[in-house]
HTML snippet that shows the backbone in 3Dmol.js (N, CA, C, O; Angstrom):
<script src="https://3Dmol.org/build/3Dmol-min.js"></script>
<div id="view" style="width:600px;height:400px;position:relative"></div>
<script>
const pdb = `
ATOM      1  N   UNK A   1       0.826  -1.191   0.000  1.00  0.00           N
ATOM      2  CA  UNK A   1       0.000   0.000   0.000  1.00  0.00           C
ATOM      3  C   UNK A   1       0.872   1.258   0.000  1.00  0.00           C
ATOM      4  O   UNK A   1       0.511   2.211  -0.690  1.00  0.00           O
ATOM      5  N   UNK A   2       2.381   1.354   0.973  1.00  0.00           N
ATOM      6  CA  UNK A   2       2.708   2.495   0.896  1.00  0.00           C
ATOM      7  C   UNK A   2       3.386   2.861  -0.462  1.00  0.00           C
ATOM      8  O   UNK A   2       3.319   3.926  -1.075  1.00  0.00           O
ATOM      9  N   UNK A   3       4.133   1.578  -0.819  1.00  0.00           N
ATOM     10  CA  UNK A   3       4.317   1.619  -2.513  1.00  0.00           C
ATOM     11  C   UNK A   3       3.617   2.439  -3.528  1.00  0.00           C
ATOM     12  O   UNK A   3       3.914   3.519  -4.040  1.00  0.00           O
ATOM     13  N   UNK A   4       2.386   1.465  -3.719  1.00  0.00           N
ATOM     14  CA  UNK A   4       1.203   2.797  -4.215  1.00  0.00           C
ATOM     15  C   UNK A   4       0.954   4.043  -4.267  1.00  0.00           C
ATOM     16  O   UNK A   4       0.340   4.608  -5.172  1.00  0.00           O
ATOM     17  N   UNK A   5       1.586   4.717  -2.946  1.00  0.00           N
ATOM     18  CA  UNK A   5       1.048   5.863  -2.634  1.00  0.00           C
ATOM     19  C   UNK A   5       2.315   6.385  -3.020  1.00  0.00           C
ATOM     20  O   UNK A   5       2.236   7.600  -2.840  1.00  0.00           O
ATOM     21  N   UNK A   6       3.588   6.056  -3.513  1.00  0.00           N
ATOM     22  CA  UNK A   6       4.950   6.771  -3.858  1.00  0.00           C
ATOM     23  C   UNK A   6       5.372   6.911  -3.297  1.00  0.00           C
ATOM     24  O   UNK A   6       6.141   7.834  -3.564  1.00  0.00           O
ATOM     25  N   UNK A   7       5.566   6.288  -1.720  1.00  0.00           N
ATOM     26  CA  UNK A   7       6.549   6.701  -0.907  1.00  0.00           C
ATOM     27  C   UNK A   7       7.528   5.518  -1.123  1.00  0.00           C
ATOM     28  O   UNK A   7       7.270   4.415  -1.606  1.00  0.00           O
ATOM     29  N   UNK A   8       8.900   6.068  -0.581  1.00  0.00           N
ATOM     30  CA  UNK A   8       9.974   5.362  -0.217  1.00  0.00           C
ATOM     31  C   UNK A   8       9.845   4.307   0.833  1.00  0.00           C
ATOM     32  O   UNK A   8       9.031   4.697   1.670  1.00  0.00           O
ATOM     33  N   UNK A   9      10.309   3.158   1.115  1.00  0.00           N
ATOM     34  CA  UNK A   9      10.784   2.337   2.527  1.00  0.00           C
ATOM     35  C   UNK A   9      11.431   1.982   2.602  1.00  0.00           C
ATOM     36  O   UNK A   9      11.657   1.269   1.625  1.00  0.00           O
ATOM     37  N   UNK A  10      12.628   1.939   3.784  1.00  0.00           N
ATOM     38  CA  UNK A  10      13.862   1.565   3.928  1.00  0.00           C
ATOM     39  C   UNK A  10      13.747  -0.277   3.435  1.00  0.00           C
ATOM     40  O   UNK A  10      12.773  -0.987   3.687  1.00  0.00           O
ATOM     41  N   UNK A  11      14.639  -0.595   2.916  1.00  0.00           N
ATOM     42  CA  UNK A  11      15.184  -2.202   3.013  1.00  0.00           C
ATOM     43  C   UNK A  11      15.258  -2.770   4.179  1.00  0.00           C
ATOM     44  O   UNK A  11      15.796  -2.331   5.195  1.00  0.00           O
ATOM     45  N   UNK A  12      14.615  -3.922   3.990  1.00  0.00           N
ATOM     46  CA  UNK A  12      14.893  -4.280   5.864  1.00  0.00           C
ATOM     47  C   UNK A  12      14.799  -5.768   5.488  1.00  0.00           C
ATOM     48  O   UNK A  12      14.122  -6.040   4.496  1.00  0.00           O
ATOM     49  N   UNK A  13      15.348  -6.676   6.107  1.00  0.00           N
ATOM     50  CA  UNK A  13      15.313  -8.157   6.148  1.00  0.00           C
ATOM     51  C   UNK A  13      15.098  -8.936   7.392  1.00  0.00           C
ATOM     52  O   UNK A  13      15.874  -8.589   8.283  1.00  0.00           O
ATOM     53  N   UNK A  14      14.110 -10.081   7.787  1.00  0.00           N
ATOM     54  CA  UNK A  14      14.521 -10.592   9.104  1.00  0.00           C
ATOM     55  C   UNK A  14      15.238 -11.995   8.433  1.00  0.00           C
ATOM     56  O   UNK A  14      15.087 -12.563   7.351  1.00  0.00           O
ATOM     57  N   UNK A  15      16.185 -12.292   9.755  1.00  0.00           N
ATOM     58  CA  UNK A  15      17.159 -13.666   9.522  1.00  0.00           C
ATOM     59  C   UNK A  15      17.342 -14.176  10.894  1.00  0.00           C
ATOM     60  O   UNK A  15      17.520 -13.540  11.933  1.00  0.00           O
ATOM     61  N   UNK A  16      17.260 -15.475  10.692  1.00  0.00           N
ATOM     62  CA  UNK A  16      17.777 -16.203  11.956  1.00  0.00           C
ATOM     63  C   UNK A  16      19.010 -16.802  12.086  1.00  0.00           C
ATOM     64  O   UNK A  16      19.255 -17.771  12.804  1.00  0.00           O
ATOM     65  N   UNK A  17      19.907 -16.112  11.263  1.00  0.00           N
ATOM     66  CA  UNK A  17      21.442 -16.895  11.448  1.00  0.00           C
ATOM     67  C   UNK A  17      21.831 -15.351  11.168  1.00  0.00           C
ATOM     68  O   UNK A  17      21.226 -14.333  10.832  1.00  0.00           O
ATOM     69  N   UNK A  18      23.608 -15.837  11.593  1.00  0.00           N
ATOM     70  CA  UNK A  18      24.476 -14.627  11.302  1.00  0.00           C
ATOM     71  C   UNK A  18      24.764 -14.720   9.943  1.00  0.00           C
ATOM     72  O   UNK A  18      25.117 -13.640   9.469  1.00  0.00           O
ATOM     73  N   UNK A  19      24.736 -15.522   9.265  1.00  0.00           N
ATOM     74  CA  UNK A  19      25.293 -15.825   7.955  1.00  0.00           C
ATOM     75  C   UNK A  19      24.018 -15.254   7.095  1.00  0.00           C
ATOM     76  O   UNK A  19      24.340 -14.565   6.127  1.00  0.00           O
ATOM     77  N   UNK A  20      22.423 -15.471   7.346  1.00  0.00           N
ATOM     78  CA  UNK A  20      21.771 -14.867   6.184  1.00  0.00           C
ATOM     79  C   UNK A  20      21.690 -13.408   6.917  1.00  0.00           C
ATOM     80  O   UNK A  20      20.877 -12.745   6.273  1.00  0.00           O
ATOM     81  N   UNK A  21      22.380 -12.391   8.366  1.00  0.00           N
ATOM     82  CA  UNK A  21      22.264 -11.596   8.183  1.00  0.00           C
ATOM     83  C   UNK A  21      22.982 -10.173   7.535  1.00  0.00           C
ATOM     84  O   UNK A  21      22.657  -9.019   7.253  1.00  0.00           O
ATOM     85  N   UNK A  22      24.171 -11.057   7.498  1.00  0.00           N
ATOM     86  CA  UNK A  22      25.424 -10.949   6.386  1.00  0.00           C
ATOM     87  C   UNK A  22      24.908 -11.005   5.438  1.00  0.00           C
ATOM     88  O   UNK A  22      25.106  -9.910   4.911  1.00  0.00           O
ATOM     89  N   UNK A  23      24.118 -11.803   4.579  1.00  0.00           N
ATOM     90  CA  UNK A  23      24.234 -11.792   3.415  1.00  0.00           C
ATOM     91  C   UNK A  23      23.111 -10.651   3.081  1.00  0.00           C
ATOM     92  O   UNK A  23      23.319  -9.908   2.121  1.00  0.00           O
ATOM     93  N   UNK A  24      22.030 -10.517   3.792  1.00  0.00           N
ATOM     94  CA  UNK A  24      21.048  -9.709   4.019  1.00  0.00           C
ATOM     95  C   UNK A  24      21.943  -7.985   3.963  1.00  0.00           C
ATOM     96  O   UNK A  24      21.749  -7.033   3.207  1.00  0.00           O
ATOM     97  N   UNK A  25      22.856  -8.150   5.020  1.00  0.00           N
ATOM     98  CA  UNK A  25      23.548  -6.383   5.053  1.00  0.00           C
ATOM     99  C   UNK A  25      24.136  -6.156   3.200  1.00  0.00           C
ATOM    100  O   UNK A  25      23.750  -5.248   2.463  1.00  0.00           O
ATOM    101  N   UNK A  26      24.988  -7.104   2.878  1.00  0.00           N
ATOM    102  CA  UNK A  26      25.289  -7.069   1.490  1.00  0.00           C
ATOM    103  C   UNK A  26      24.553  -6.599   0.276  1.00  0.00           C
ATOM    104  O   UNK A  26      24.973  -6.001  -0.714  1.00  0.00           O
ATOM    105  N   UNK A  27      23.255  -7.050   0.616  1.00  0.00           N
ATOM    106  CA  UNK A  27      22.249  -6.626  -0.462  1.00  0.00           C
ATOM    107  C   UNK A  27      21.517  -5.226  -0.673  1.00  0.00           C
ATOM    108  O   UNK A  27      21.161  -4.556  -1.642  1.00  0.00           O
ATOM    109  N   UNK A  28      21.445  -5.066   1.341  1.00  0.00           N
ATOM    110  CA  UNK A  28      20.930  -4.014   1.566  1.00  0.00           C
ATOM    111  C   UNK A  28      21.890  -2.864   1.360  1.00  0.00           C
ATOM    112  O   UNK A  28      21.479  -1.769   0.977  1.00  0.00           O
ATOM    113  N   UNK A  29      23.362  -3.138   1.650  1.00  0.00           N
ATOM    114  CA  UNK A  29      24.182  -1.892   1.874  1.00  0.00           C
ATOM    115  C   UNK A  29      24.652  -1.604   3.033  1.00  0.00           C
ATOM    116  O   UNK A  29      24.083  -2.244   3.916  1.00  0.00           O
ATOM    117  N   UNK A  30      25.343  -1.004   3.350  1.00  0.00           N
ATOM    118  CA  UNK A  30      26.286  -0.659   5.060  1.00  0.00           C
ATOM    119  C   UNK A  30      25.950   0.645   4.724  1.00  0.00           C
ATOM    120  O   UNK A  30      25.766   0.993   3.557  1.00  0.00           O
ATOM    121  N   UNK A  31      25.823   1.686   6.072  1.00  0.00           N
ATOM    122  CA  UNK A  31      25.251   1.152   7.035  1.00  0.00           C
ATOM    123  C   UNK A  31      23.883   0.283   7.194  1.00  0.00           C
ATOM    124  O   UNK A  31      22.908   0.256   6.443  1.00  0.00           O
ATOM    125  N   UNK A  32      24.123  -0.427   8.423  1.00  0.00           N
ATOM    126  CA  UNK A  32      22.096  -1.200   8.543  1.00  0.00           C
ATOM    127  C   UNK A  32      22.311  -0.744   9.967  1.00  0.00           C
ATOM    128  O   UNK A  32      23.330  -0.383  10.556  1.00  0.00           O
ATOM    129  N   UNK A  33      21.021  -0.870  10.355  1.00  0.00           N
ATOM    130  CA  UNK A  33      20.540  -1.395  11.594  1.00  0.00           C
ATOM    131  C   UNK A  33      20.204  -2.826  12.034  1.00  0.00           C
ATOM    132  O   UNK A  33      19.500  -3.452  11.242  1.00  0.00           O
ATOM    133  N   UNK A  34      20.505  -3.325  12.927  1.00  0.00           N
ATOM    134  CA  UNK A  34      20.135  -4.952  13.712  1.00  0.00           C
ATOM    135  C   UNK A  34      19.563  -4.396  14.730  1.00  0.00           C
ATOM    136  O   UNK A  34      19.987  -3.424  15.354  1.00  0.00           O
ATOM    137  N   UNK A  35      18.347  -5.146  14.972  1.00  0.00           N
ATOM    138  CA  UNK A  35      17.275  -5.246  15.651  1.00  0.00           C
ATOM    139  C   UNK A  35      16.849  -6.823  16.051  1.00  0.00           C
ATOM    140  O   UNK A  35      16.465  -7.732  15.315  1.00  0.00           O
ATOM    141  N   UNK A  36      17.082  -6.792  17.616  1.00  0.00           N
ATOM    142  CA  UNK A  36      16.634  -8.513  17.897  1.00  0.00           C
ATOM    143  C   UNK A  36      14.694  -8.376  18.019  1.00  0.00           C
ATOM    144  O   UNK A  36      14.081  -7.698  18.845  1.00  0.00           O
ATOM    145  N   UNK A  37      14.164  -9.154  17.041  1.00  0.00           N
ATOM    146  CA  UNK A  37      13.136  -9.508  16.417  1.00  0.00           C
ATOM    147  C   UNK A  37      12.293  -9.935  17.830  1.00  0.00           C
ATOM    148  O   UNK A  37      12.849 -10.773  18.539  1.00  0.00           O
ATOM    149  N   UNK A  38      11.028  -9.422  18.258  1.00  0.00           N
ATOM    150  CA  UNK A  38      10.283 -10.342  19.748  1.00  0.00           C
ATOM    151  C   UNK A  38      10.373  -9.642  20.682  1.00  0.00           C
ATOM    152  O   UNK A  38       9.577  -9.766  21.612  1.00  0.00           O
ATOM    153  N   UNK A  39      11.641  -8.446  20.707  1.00  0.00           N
ATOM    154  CA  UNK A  39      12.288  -8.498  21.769  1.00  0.00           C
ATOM    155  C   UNK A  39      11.587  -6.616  22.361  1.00  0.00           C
ATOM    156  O   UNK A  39      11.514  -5.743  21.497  1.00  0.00           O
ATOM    157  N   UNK A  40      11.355  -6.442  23.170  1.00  0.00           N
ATOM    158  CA  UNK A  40      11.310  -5.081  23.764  1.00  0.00           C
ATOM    159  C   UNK A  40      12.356  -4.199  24.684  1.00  0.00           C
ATOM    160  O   UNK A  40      12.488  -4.586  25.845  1.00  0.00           O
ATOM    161  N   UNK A  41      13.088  -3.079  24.274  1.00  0.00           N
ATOM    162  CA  UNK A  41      14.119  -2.504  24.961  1.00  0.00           C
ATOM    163  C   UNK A  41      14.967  -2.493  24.387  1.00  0.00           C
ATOM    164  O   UNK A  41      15.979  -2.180  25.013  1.00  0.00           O
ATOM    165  N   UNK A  42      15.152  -2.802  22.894  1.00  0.00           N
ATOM    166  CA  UNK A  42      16.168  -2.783  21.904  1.00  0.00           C
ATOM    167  C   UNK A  42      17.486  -4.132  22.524  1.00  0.00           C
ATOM    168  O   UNK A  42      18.642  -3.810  22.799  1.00  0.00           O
ATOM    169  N   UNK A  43      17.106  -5.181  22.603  1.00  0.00           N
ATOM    170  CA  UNK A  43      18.101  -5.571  23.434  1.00  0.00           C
ATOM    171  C   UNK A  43      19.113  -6.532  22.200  1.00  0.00           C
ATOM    172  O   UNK A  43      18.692  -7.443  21.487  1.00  0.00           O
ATOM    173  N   UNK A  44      20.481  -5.997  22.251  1.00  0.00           N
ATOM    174  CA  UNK A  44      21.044  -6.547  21.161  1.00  0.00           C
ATOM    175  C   UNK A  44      20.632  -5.715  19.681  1.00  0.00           C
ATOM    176  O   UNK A  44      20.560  -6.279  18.589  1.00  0.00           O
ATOM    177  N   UNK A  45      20.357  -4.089  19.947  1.00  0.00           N
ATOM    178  CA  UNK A  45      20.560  -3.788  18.667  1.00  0.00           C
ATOM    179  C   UNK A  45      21.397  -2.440  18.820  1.00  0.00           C
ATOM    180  O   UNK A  45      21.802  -1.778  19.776  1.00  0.00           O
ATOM    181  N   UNK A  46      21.472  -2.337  17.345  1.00  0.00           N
ATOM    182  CA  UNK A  46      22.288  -1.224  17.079  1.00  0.00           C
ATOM    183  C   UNK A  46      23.052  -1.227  15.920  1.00  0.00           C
ATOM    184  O   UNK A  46      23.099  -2.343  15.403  1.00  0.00           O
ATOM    185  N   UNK A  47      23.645  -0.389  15.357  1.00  0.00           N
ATOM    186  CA  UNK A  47      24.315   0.073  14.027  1.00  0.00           C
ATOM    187  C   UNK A  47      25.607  -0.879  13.449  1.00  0.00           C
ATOM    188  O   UNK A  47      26.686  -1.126  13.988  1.00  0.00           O
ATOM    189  N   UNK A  48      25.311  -1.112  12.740  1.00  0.00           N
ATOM    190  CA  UNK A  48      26.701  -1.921  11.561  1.00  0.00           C
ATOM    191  C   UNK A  48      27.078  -0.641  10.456  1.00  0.00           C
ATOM    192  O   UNK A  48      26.304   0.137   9.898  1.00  0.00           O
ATOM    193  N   UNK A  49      28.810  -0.760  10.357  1.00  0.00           N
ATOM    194  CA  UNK A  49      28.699   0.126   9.538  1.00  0.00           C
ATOM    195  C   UNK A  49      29.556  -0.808   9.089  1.00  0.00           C
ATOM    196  O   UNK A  49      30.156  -0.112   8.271  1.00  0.00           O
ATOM    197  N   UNK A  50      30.128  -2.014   9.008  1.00  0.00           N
ATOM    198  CA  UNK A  50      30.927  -3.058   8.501  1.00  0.00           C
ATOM    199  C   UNK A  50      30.198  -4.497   8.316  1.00  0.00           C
ATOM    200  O   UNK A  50      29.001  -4.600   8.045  1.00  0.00           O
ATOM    201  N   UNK A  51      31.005  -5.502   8.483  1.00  0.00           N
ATOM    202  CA  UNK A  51      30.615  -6.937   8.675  1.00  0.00           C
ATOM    203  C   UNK A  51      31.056  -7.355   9.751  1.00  0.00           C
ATOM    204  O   UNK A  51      30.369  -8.304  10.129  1.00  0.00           O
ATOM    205  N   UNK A  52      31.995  -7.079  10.546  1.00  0.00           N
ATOM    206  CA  UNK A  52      32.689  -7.001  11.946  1.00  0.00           C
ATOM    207  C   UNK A  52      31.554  -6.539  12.807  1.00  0.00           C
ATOM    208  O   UNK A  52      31.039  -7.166  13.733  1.00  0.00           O
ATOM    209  N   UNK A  53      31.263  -5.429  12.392  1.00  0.00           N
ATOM    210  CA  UNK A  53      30.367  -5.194  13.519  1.00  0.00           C
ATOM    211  C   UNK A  53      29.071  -5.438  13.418  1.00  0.00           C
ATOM    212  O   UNK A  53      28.486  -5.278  14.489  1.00  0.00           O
ATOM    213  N   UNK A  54      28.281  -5.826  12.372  1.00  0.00           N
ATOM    214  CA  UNK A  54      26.942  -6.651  11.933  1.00  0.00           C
ATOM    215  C   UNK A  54      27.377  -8.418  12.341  1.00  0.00           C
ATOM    216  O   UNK A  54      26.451  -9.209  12.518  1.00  0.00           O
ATOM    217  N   UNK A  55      28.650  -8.830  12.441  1.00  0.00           N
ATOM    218  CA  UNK A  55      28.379 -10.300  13.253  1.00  0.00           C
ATOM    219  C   UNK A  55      28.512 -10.141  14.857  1.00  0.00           C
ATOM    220  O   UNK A  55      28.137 -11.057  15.590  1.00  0.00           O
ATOM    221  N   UNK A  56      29.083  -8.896  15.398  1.00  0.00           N
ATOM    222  CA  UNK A  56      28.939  -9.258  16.625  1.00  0.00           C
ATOM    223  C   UNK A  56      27.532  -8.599  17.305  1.00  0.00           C
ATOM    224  O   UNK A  56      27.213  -8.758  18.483  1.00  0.00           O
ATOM    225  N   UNK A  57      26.884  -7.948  16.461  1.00  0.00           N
ATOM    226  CA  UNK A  57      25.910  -7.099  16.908  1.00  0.00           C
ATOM    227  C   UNK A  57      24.518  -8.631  16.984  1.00  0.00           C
ATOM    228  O   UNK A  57      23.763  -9.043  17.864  1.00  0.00           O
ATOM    229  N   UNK A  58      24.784  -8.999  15.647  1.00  0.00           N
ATOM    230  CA  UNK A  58      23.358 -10.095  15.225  1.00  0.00           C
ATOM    231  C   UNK A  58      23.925 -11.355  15.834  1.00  0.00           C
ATOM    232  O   UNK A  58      23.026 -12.190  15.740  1.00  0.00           O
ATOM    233  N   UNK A  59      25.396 -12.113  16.641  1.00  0.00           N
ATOM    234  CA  UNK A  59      25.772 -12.872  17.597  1.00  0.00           C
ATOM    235  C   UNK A  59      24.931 -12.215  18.899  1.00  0.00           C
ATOM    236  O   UNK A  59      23.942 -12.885  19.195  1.00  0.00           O
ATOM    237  N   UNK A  60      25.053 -11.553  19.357  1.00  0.00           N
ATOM    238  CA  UNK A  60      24.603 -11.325  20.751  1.00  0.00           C
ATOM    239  C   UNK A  60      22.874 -10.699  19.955  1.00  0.00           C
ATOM    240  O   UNK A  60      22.265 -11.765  20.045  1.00  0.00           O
ATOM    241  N   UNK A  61      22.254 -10.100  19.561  1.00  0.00           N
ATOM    242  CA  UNK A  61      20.881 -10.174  19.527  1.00  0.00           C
ATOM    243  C   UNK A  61      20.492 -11.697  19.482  1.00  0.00           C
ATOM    244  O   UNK A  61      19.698 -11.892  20.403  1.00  0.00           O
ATOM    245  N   UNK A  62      20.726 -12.829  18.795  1.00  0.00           N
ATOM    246  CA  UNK A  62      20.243 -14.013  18.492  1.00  0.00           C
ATOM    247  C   UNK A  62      20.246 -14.577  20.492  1.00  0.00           C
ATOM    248  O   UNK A  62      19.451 -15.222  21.176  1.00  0.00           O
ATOM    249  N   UNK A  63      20.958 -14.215  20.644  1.00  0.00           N
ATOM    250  CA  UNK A  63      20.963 -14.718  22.356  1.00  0.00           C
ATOM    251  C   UNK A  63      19.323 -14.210  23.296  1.00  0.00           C
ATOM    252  O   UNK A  63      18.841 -14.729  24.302  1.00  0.00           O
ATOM    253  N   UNK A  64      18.835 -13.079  22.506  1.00  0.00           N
ATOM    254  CA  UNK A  64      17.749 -12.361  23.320  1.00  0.00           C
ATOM    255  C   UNK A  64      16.773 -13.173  22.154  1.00  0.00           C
ATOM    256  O   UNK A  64      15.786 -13.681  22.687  1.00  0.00           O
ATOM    257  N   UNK A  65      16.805 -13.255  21.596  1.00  0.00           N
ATOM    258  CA  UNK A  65      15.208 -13.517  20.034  1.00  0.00           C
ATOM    259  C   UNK A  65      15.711 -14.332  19.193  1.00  0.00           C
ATOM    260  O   UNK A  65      16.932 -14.252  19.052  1.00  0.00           O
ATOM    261  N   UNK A  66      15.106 -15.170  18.527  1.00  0.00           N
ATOM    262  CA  UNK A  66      15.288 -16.412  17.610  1.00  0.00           C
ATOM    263  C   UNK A  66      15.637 -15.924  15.885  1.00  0.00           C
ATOM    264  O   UNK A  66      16.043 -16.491  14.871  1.00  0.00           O
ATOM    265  N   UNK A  67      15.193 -14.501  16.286  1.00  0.00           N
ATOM    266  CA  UNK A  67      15.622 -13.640  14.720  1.00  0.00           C
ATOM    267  C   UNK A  67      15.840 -11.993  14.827  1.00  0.00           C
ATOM    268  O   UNK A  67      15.100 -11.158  15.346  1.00  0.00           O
ATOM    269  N   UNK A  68      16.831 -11.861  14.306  1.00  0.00           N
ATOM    270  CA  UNK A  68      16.936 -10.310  13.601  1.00  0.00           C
ATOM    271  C   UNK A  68      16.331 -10.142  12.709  1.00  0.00           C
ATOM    272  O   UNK A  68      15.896 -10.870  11.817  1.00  0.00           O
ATOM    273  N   UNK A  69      16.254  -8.585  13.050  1.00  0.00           N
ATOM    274  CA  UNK A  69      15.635  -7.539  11.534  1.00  0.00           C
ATOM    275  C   UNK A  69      17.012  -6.678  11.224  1.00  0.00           C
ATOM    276  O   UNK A  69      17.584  -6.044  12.111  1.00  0.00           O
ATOM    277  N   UNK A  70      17.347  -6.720  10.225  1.00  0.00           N
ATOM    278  CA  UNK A  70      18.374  -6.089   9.583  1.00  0.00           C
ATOM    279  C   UNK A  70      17.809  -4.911   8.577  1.00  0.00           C
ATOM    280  O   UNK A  70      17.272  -5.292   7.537  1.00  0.00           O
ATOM    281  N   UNK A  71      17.903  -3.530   8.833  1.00  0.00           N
ATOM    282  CA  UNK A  71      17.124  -2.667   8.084  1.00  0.00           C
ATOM    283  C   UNK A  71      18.327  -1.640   7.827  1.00  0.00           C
ATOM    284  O   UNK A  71      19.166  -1.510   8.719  1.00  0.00           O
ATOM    285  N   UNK A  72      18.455  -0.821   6.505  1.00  0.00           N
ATOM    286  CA  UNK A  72      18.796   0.200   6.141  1.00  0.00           C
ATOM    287  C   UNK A  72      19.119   1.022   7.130  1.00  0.00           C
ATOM    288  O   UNK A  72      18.225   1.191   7.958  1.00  0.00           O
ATOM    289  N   UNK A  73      20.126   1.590   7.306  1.00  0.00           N
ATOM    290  CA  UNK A  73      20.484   2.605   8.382  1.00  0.00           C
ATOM    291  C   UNK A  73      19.862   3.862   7.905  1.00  0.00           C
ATOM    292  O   UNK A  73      19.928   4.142   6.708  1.00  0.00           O
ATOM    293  N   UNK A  74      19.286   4.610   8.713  1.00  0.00           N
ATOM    294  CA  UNK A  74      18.098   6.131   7.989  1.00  0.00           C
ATOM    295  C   UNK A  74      18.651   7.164   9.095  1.00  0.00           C
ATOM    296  O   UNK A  74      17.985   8.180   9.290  1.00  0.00           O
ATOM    297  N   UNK A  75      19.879   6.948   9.858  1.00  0.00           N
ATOM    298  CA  UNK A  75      20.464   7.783  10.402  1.00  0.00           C
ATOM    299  C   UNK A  75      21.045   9.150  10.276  1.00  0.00           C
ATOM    300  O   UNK A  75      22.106   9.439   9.721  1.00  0.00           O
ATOM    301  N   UNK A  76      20.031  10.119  10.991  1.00  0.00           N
ATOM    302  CA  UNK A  76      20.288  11.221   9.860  1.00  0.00           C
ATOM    303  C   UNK A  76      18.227  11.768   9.196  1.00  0.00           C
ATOM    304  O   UNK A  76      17.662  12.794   8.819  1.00  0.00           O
ATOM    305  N   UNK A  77      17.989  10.824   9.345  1.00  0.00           N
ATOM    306  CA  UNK A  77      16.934  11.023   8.365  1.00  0.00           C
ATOM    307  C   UNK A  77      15.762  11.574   9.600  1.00  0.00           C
ATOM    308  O   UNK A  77      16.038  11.484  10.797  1.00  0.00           O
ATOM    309  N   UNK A  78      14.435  12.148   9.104  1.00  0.00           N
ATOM    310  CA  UNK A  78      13.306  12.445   9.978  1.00  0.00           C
ATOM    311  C   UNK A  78      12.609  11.896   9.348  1.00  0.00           C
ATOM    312  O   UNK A  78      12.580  11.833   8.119  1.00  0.00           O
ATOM    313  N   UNK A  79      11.443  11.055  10.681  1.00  0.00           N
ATOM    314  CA  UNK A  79      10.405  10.375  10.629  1.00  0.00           C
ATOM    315  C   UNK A  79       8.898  10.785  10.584  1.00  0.00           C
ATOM    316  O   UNK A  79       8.375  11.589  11.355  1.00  0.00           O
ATOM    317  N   UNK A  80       8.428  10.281   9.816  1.00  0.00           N
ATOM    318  CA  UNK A  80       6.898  10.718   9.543  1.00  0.00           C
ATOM    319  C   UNK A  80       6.110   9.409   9.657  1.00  0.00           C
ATOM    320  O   UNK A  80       6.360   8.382   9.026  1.00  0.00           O
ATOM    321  N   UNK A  81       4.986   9.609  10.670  1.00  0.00           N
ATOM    322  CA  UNK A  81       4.161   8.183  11.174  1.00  0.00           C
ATOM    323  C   UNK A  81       2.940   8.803  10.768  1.00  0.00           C
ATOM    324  O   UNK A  81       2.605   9.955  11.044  1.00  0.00           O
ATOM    325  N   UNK A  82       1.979   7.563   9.765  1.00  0.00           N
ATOM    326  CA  UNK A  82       0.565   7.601   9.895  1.00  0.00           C
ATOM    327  C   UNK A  82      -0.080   7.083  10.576  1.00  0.00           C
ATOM    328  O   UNK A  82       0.608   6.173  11.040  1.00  0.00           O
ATOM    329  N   UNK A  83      -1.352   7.034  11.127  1.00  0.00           N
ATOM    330  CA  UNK A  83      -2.113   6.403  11.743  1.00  0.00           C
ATOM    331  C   UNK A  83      -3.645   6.925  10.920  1.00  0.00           C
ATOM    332  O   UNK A  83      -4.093   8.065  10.799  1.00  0.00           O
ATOM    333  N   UNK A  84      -4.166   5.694  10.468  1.00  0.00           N
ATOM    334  CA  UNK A  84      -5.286   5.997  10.052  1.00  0.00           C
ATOM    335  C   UNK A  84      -6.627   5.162  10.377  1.00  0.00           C
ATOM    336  O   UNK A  84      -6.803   3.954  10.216  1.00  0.00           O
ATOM    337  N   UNK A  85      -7.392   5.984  10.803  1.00  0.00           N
ATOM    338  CA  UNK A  85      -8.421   5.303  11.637  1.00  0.00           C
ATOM    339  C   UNK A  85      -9.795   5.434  10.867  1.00  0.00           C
ATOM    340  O   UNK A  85     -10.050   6.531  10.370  1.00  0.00           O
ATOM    341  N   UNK A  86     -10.841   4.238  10.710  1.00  0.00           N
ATOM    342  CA  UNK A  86     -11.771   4.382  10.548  1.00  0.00           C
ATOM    343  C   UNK A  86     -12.812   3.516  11.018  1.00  0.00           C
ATOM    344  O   UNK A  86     -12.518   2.352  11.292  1.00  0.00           O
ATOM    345  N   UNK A  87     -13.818   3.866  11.129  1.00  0.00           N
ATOM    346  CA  UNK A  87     -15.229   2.991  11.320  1.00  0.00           C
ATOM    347  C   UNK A  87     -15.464   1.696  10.445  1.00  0.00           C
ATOM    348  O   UNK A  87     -16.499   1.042  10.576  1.00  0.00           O
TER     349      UNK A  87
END
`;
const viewer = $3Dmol.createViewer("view");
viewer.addModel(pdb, "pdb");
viewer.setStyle({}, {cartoon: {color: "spectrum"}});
viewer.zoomTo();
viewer.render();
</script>
């Protein structure tokens, strides 16, 4: 739907190994973000701007959640949220 409407969305992948989240950062581009997947409090995430630091980041998230989300780094960028409500 947001497609449709012409907006942009960051790349984002979820993976349950370090190896498809590697291969996942590759496709997407450096920087990403890792995000442990389930999890509340960000636990085990934070910024890759390499592969060094996207395996030790998505090693220790996999310890909190059974999967990462690996998304486009938008650092830098401002956020705009819809919420649309109807009957």
């Amino acid at each position: 739907a947001v497609d449709y409407c012409g907006y942009k969305v960051a790349e984002s992948s979820c993976c349950s190994s370090v190896e498809e989240a590697v291969e996942a950062a590759r496709q997407i581009g450096y920087p990403v973000l890792v995000r442990a997947a389930f999890a509340l409090g960000g636990l085990g995430s934070g910024f890759a701007a390499d592969v060094q630091e996207l395996r030790a980041l998505v090693h220790q998230a996999l310890v909190n959640s059974p999967q990462v989300i690996v998304d486009k780094s938008l650092k830098g960028w401002k956020e705009l949220e819809y919420e649309v409500v109807r009957d």
